[in-house]
ROLORO-914211 format. One record per atom (N, C-alpha, C): residue in three letters; atom name; x, y negated, z. Coordinates in pm, whole numbers. Example, Ala and Ser with C-alpha at 12.3 -4.5 7.8 and 13.67 -1.06 7.14 Angstrom:
BEGIN
residu	atome	x	y	z
ALA	N	1319	569	780
ALA	CA	1230	450	780
ALA	C	1320	330	780
SER	N	1285	225	708
SER	CA	1367	106	714
SER	C	1290	-3	787
This chain:
BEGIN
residu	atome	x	y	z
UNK	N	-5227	18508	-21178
UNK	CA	-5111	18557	-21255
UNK	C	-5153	18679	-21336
UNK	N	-5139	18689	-21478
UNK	CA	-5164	18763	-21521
UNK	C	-5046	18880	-21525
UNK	N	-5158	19043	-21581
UNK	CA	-5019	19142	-21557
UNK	C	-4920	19124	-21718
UNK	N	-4875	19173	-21703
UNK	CA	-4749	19225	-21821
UNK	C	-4794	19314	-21902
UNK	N	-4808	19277	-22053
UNK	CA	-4844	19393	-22125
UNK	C	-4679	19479	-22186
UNK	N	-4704	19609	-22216
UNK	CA	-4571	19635	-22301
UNK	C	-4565	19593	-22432
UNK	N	-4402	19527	-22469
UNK	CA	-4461	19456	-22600
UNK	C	-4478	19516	-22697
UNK	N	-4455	19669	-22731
UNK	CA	-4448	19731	-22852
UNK	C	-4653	19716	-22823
UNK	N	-4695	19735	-22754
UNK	CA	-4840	19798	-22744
UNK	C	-4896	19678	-22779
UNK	N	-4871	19532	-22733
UNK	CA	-4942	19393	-22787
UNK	C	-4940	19365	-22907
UNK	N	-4842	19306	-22986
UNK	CA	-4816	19292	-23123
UNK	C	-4709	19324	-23190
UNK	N	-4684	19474	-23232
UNK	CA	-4563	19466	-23277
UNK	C	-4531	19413	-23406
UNK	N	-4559	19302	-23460
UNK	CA	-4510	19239	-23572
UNK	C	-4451	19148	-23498
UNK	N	-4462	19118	-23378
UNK	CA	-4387	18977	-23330
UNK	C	-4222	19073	-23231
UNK	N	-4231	19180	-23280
UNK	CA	-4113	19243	-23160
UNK	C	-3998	19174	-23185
UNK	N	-3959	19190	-23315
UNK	CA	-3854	19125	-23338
UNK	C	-3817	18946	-23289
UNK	N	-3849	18863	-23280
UNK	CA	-3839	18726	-23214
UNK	C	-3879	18779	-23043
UNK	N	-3945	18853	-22980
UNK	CA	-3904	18860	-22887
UNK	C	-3835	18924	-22808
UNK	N	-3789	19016	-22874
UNK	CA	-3678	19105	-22896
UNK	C	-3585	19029	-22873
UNK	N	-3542	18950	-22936
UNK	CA	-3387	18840	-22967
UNK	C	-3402	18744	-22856
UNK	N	-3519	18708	-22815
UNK	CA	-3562	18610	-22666
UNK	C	-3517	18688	-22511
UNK	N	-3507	18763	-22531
UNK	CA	-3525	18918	-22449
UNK	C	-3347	18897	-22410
UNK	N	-3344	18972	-22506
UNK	CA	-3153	18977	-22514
UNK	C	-3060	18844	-22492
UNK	N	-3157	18683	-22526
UNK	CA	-3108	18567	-22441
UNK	C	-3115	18560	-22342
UNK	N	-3220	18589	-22285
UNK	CA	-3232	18545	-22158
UNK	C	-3159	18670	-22049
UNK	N	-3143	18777	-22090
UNK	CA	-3085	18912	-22035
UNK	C	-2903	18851	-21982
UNK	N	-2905	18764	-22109
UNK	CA	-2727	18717	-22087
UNK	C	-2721	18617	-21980
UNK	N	-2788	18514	-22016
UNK	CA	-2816	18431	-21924
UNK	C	-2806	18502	-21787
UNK	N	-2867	18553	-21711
UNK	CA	-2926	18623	-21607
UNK	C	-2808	18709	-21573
UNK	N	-2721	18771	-21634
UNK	CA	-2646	18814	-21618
UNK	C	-2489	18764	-21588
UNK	N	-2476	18606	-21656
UNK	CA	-2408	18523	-21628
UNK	C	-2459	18478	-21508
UNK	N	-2554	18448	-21423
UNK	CA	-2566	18443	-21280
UNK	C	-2561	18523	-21217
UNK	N	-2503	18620	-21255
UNK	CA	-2443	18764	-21190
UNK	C	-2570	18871	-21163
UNK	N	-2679	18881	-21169
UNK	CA	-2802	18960	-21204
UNK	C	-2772	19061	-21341
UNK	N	-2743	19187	-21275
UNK	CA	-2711	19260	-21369
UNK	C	-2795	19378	-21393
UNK	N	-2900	19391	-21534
UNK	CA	-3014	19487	-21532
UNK	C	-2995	19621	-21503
UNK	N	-2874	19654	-21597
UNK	CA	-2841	19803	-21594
UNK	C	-2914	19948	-21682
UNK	N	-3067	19887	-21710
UNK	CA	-3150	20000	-21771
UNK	C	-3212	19897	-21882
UNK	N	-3167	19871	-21955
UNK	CA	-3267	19765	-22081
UNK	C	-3317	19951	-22143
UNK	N	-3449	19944	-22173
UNK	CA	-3493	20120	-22250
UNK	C	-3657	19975	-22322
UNK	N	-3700	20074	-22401
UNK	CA	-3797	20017	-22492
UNK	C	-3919	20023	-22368
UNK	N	-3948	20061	-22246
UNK	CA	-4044	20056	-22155
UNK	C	-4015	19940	-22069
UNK	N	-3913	19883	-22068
UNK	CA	-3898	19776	-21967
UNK	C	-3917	19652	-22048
UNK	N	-3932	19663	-22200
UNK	CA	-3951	19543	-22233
UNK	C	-4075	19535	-22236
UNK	N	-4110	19370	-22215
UNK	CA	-4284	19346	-22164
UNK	C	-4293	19251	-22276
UNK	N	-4424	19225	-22254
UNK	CA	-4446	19057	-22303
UNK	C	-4566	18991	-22221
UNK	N	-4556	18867	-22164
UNK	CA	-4711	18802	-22112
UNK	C	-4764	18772	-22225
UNK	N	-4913	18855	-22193
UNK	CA	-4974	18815	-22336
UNK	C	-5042	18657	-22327
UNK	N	-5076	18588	-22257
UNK	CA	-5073	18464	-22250
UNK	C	-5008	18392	-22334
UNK	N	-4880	18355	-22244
UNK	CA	-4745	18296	-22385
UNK	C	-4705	18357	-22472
UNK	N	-4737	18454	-22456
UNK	CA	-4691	18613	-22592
UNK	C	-4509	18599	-22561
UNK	N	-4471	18587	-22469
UNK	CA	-4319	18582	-22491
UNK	C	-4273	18690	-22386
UNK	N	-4164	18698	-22444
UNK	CA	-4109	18832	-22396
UNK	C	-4025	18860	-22291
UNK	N	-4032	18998	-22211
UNK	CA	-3994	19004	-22072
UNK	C	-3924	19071	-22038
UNK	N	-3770	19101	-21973
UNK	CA	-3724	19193	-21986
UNK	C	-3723	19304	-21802
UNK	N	-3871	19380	-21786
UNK	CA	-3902	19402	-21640
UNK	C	-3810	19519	-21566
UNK	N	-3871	19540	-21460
UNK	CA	-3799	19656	-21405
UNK	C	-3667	19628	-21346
UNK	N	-3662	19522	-21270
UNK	CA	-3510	19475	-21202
UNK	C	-3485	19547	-21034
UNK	N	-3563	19647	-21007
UNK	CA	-3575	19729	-20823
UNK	C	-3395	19775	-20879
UNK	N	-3376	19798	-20923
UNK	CA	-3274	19908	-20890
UNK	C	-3119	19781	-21011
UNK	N	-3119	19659	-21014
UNK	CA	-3046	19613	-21063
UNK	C	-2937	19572	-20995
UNK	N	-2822	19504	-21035
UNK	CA	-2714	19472	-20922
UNK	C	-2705	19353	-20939
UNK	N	-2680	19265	-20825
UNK	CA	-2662	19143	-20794
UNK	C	-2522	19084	-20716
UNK	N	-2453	19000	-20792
UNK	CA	-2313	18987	-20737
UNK	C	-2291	18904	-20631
UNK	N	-2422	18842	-20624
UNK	CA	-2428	18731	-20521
UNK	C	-2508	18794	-20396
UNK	N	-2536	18929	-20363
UNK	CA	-2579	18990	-20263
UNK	C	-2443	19069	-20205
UNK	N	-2438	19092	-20058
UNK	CA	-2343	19225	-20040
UNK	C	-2348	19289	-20049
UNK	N	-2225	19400	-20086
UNK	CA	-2237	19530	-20117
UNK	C	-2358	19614	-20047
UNK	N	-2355	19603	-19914
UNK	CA	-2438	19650	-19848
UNK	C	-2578	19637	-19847
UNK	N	-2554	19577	-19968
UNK	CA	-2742	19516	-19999
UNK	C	-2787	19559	-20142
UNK	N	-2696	19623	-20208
UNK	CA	-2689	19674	-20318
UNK	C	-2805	19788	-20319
UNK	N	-2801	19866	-20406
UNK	CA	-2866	19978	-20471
UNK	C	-2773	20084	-20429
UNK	N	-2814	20203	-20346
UNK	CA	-2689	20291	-20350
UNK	C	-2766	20434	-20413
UNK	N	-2692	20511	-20460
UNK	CA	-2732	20646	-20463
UNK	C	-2777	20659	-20607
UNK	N	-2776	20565	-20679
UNK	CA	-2862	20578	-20810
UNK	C	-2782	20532	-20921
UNK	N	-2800	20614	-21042
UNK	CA	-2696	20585	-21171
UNK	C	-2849	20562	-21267
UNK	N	-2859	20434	-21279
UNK	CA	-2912	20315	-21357
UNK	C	-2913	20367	-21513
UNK	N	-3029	20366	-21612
UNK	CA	-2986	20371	-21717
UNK	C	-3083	20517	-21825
UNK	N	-3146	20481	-21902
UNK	CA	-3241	20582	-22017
UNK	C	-3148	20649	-22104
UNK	N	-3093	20761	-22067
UNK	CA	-3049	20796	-22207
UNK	C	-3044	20727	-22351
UNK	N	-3150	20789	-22359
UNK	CA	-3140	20728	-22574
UNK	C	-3149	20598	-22586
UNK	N	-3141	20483	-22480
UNK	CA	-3097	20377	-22433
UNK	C	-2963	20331	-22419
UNK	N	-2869	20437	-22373
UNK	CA	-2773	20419	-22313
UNK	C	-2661	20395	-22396
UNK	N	-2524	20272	-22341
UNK	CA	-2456	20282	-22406
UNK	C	-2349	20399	-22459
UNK	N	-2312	20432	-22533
UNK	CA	-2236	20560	-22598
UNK	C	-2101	20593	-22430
UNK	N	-2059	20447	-22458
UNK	CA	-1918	20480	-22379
UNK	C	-1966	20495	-22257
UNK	N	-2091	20511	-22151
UNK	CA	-2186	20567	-22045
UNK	C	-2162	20714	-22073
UNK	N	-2242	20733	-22147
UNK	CA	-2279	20930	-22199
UNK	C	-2191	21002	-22166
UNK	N	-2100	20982	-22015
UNK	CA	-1972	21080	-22006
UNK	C	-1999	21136	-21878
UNK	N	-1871	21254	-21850
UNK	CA	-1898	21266	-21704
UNK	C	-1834	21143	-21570
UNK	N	-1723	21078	-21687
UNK	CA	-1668	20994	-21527
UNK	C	-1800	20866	-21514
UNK	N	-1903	20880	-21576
UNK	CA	-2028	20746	-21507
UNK	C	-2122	20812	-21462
UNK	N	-2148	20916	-21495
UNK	CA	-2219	21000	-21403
UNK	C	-2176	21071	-21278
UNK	N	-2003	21074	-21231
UNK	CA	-1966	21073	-21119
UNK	C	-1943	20937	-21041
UNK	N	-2019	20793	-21124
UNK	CA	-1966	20701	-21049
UNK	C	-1881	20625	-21075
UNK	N	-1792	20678	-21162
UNK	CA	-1664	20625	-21203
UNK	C	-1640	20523	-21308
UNK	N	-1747	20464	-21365
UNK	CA	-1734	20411	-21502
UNK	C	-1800	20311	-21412
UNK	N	-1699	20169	-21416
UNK	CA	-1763	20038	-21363
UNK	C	-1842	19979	-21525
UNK	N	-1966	19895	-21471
UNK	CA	-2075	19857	-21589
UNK	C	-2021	19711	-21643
UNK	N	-2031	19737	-21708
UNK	CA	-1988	19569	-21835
UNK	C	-2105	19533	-21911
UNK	N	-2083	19413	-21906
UNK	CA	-2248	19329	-21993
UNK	C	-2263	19386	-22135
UNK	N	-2154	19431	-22239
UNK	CA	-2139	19520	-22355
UNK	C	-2209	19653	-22324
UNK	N	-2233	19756	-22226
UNK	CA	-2336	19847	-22197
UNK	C	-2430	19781	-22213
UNK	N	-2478	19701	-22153
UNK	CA	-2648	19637	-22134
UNK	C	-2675	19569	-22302
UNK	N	-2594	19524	-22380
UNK	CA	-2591	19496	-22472
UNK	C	-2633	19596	-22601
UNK	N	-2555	19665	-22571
UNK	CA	-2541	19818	-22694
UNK	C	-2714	19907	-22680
UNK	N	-2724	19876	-22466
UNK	CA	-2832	19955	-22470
UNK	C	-2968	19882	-22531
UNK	N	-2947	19731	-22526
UNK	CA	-3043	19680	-22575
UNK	C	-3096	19740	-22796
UNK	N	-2930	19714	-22796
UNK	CA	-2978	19759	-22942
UNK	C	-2999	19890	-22984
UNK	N	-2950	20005	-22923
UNK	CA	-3021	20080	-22934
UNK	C	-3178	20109	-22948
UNK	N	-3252	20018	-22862
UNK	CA	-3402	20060	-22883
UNK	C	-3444	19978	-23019
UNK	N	-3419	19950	-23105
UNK	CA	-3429	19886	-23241
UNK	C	-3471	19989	-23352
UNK	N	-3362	20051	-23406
UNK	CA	-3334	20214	-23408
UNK	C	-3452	20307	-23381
UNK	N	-3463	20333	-23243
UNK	CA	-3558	20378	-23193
UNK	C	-3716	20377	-23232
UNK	N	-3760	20284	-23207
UNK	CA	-3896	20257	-23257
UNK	C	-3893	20224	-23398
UNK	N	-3803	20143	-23492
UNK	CA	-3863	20167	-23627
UNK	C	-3825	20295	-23668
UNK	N	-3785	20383	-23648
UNK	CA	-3727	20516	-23747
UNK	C	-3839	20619	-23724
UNK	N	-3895	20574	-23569
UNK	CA	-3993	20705	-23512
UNK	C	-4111	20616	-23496
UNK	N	-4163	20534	-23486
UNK	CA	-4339	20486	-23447
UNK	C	-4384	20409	-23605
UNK	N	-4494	20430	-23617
UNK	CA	-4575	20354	-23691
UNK	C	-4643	20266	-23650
UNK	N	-4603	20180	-23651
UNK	CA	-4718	20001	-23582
UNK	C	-4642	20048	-23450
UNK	N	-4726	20013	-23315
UNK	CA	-4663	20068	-23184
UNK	C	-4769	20223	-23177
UNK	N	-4745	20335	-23289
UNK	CA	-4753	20462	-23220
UNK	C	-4672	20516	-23235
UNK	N	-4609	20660	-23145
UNK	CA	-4512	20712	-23213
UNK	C	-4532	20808	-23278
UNK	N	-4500	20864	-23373
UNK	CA	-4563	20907	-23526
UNK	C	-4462	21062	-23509
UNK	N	-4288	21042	-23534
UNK	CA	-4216	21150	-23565
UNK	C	-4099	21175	-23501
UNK	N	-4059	21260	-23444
UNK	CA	-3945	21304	-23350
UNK	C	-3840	21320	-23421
UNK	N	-3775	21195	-23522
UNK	CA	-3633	21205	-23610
UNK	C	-3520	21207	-23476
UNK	N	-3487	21154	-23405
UNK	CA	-3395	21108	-23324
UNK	C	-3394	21188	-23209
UNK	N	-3470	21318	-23208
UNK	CA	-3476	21434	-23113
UNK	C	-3353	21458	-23022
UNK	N	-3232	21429	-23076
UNK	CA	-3093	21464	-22976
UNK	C	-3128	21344	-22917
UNK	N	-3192	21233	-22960
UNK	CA	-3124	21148	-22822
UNK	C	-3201	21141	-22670
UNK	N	-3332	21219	-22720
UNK	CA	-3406	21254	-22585
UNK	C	-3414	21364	-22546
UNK	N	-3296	21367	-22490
UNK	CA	-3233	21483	-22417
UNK	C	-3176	21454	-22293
UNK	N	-3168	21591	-22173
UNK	CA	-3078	21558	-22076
UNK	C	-2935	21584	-22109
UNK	N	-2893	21598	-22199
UNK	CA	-2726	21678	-22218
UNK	C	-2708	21533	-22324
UNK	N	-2658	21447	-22211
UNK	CA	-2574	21303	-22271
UNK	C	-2508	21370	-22364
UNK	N	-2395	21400	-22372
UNK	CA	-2289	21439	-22448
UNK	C	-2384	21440	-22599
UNK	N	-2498	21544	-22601
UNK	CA	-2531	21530	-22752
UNK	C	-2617	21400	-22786
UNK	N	-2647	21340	-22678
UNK	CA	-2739	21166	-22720
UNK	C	-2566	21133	-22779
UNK	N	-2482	21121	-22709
UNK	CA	-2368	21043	-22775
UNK	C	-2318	21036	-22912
UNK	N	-2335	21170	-22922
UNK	CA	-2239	21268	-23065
UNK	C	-2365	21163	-23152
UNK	N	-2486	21167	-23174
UNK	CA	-2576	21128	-23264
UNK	C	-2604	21001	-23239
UNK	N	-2525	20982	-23188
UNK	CA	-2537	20801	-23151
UNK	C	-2397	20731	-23218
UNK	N	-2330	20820	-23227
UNK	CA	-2205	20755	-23289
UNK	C	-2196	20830	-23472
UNK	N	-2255	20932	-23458
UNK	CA	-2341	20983	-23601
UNK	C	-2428	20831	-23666
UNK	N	-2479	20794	-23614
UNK	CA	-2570	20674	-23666
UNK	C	-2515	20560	-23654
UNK	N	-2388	20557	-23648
UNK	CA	-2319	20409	-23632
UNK	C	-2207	20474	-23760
UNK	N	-2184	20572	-23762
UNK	CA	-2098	20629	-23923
UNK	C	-2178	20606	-24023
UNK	N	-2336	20627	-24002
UNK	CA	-2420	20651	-24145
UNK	C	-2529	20561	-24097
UNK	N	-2532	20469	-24083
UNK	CA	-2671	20376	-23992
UNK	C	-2805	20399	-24095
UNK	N	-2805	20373	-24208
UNK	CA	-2899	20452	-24310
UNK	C	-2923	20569	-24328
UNK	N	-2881	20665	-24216
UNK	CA	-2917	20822	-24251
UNK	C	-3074	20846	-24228
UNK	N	-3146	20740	-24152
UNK	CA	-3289	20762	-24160
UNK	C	-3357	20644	-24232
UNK	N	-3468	20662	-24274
UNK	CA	-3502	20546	-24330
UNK	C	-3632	20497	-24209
UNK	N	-3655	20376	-24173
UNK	CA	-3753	20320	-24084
UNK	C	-3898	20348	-24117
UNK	N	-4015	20345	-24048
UNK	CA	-4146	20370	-24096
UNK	C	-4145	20274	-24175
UNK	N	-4259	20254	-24254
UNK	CA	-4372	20175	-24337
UNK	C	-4324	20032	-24289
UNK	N	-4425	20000	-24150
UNK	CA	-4447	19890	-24070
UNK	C	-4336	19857	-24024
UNK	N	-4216	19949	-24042
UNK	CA	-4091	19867	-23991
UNK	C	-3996	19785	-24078
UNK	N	-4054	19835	-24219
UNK	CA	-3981	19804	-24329
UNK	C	-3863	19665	-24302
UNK	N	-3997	19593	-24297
UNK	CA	-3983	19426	-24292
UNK	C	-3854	19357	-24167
UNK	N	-3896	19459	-24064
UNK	CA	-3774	19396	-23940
UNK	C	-3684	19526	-23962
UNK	N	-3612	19597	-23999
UNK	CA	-3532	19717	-24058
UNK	C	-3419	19636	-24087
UNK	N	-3353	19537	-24142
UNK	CA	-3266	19471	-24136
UNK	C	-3222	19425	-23998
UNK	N	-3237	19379	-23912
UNK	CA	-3247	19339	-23800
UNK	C	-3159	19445	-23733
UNK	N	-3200	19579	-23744
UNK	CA	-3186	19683	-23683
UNK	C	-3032	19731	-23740
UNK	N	-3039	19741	-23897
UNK	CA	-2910	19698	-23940
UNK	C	-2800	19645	-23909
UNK	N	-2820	19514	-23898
UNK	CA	-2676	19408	-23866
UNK	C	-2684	19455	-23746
UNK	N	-2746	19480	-23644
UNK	CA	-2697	19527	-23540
UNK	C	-2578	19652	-23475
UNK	N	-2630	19757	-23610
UNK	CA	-2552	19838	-23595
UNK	C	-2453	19802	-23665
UNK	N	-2431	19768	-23732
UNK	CA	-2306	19715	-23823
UNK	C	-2228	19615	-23715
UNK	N	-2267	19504	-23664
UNK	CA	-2167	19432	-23575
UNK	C	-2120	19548	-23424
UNK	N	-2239	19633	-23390
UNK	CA	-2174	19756	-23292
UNK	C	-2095	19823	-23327
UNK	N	-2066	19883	-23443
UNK	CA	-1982	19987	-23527
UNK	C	-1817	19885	-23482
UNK	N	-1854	19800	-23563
UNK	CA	-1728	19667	-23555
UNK	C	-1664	19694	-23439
UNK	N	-1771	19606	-23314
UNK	CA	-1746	19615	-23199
UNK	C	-1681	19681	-23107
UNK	N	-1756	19858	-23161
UNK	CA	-1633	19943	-23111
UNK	C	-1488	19979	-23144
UNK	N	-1547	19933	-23277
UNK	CA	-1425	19947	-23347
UNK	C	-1249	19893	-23305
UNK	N	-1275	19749	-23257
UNK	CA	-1207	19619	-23233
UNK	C	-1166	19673	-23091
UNK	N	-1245	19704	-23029
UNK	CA	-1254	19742	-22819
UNK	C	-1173	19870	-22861
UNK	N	-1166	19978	-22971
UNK	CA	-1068	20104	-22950
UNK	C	-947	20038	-22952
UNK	N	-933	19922	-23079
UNK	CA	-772	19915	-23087
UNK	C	-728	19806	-23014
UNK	N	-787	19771	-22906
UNK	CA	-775	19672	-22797
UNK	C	-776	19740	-22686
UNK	N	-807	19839	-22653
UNK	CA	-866	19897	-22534
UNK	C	-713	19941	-22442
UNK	N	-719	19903	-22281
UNK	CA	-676	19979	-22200
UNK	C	-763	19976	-21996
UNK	N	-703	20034	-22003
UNK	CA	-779	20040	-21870
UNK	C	-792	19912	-21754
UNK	N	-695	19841	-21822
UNK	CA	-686	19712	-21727
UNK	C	-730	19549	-21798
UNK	N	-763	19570	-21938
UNK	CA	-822	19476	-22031
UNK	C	-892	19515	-22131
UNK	N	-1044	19453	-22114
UNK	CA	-1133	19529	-22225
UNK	C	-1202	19353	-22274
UNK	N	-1283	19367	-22394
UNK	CA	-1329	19241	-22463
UNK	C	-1454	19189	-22327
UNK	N	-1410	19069	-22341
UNK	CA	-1546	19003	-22226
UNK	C	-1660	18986	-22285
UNK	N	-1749	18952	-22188
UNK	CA	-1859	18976	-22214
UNK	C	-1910	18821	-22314
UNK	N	-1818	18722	-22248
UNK	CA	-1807	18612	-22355
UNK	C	-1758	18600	-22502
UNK	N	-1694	18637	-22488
UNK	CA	-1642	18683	-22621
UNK	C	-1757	18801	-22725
UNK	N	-1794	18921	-22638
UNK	CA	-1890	18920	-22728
UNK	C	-2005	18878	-22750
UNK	N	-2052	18815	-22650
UNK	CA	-2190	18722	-22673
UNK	C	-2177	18616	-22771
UNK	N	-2058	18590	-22789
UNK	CA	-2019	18485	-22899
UNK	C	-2048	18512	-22979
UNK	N	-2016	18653	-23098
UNK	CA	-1979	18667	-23176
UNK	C	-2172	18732	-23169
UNK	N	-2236	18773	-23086
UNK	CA	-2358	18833	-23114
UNK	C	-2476	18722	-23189
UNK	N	-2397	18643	-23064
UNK	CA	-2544	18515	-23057
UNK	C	-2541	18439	-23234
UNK	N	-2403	18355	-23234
UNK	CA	-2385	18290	-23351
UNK	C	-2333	18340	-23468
UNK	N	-2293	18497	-23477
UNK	CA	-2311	18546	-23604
UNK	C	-2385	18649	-23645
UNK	N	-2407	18737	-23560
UNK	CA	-2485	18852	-23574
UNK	C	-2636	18799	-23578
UNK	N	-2686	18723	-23516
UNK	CA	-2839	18677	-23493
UNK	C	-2884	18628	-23611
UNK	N	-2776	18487	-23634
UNK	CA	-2805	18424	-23731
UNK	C	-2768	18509	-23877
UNK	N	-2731	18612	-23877
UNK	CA	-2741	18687	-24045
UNK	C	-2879	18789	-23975
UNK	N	-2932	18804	-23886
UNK	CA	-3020	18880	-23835
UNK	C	-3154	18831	-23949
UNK	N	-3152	18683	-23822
UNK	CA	-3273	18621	-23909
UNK	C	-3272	18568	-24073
UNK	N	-3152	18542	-24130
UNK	CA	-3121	18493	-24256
UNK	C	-3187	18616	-24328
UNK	N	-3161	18712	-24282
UNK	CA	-3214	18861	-24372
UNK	C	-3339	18873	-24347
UNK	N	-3383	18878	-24244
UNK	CA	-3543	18860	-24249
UNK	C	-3694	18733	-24326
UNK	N	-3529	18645	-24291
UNK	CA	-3642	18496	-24367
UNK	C	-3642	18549	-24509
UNK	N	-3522	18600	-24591
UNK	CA	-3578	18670	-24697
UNK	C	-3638	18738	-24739
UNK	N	-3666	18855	-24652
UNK	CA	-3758	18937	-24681
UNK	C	-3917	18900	-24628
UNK	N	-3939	18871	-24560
UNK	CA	-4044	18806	-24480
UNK	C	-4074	18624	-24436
UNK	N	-4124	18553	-24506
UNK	CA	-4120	18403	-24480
UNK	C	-4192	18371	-24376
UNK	N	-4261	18480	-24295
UNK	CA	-4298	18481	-24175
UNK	C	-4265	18430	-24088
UNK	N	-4091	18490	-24076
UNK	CA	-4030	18485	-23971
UNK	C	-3923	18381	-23992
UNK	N	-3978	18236	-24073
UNK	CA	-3858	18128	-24076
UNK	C	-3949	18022	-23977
């Protein structure tokens, strides 16, 4: 058995397709009640063998089909500049904020963002996104919802040019997303996780890749 490479470090021209493989199979897995909790740009792998992509690091995940008593106790799950916005508070850091597949979702797209704005190829080059690696959540949040007002306030490296769209529609269907969940929102009904996987998988993906096959015929 071979080990796991990280995938930014193998090929990052292929991140993007396994990126989107990543975030299928994350749902999947999660629909059998396997719930990750920390998607961050270090847990994604790839076997360089099949070159396909891995989403690792499941010690500390929750499982609905185990008992409570078999759970993970004592530990609040989750990377900052990873993390979903509506996390970054004090009632989930006292415990209080039960996890929804839309966290694991948001945190996935967050690392998109991440590596094209700050690495060149897989190095990291420039510290634009400095609030979000921080311990004081509150300001990862403020600049996390700063970049969902102005998603173009940075422009991506060089080498990211090409998958920079990608990173786009993402934030644009999140912006939405929250948007729709404020004027829906109460404490006893929030959007399912079906419902937004719906709207991720078969519209957001597919204008994902439509924008990339244009810019890049690579990736048709």
């Amino acid at each position: 058995m071979c080990s796991l490479c990280v995938l930014l470090n193998l090929a990052y021209a292929h991140l993007s397709l396994n990126y989107l493989l990543i975030s299928l199979g994350h749902f999947k897995l999660w629909k059998l009640g396997f719930e990750h909790r920390d998607p961050s740009l270090g847990n994604l792998m790839v076997d360089p063998v099949t070159r396909r992509g891995v989403l690792n690091d499941w010690d500390l995940s929750y499982c609905s089909q185990l008992p409570q008593s078999a759970q993970p106790h004592g530990e609040r799950t989750g990377t900052i500049p990873f993390m979903a916005v509506d996390l970054l508070c004090n009632s989930n850091w006292r415990g209080r904020k039960p996890r929804l597949y839309r966290h694991d979702l948001e945190g996935l797209i967050w690392i998109l963002p991440w590596v094209f704005i700050q690495y060149e190829d897989s190095v990291f080059k420039e510290a634009k996104l400095k609030n979000w690696r921080t311990g004081d959540y509150s300001e990862c949040g403020a600049a996390k919802k700063e970049m969902l007002e102005e998603p173009n306030m940075h422009e991506p490296m060089v080498s990211w040019k090409v998958q920079w769209p990608l990173a786009e529609v993402l934030l644009e269907w999140l912006q939405n997303e929250c948007a729709t969940r404020q004027l829906a929102y109460s404490e006893t009904a929030h959007l399912t996780y079906s419902w937004i996987y719906r709207c991720f998988q078969f519209d957001t993906v597919l204008n994902a890749f439509t924008r990339l096959e244009r810019t890049n015929p690579e990736f048709g």
